[in-house]
N, C-alpha and C positions, 0 to 999 in steps of 0.2 A: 598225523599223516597228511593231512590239508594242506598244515602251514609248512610244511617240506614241500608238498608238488608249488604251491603258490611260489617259494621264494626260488626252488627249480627256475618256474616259470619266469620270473623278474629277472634272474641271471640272465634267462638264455633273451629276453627282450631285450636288456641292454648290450649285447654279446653284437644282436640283431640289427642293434642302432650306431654301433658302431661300427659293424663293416657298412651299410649304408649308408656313414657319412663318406668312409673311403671313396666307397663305388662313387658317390656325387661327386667327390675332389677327384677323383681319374675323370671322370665325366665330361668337368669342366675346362680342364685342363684343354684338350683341343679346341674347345670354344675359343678362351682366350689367344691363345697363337692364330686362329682364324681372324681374328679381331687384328689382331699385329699386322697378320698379312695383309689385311683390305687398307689399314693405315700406309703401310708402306706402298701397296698400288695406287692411291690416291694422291699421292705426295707427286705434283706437279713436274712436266718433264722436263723443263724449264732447270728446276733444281737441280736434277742429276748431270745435267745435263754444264752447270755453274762449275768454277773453279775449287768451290769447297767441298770437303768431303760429304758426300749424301748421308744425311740425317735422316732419323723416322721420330715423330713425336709417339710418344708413348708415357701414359698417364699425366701430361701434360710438360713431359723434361724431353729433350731433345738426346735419342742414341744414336751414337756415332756407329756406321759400318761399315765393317773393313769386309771389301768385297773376296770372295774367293777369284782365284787364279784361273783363268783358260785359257785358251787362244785368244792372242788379240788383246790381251788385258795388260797395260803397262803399269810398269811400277808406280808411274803417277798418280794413279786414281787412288792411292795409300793415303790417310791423310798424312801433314807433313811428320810426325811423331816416327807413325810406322814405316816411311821411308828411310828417314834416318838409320833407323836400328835396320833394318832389309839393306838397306847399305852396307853397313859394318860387318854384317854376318858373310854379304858377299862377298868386300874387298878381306876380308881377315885369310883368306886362302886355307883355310880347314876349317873343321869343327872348331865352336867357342861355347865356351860355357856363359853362361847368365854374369856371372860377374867381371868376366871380360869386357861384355857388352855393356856393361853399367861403369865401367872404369873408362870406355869409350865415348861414355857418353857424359860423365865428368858426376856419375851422382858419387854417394859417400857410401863402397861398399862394404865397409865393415860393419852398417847398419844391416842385418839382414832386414828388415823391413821398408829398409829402402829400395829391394830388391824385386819384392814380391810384385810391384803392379808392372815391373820389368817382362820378369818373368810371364804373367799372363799376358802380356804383348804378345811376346817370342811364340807362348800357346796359342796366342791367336792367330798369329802368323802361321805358324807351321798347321793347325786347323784348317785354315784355308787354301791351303796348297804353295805359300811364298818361301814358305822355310819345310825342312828334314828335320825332327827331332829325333837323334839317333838314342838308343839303349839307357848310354850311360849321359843322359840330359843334355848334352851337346847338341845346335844347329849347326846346318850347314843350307846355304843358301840351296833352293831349285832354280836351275838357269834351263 
């Protein structure tokens, strides 16, 4: 009867220790983004202020970021990459799919893996308000 309540008891401890480690990893979670954000507000204004696209160091590599969209915000501050592609999706005069964009841009699209870090541009783009990703995967520029 003991050594039933004891191993009860060990189940339900380790049961115990692991939604505790969860709880710590939610926990920490906005620490680190706070940490992001004080990097990115310290980053001299000098820089954003440069020709280059504003960077944040983070864990000592340099990320690139593509600003969202607002008033007042031109296409320039893109770096040059995301301009390109926010070009072609505008002049293309309709929705384009991913591999239009990548045939525009001279990669090799029968590779689908040459497509894919295409593709998360375009979701970054359309994330930040520069592009529409319609239903069936299609952009279309925001003017």
């Amino acid at each position: 009867m003991v050594e039933s309540e004891i191993a009860e008891l060990d189940e339900l401890e380790e049961q115990l220790v692991k939604q505790l480690d969860r709880v710590r990893a939610e926990r920490d979670e906005p620490a680190v983004a706070e940490r992001v954000w004080q990097r990115m507000a310290e980053q001299p204004a000098a820089e954003s202020a440069a020709a280059e696209p504003p960077t944040v160091q983070l864990a000592g590599r340099a990320v690139l970021l593509v600003p969202h969209r607002g008033p007042g915000v031109a296409q320039d501050v893109l770096p040059p990459d995301y301009q390109r592609i926010f070009a072609i999706v505008r002049d293309a005069g309709g929705p384009v799919a991913t591999k239009q964009v990548g045939e525009a841009l001279g990669l090799e699209v029968a590779v689908r893996g040459k497509l894919e870090p295409l593709r998360g541009k375009l979701s970054r783009l359309a994330g930040r308000g520069w592009l529409r990703k319609l239903p069936d995967g299609h952009y279309t520029a925001r003017l």
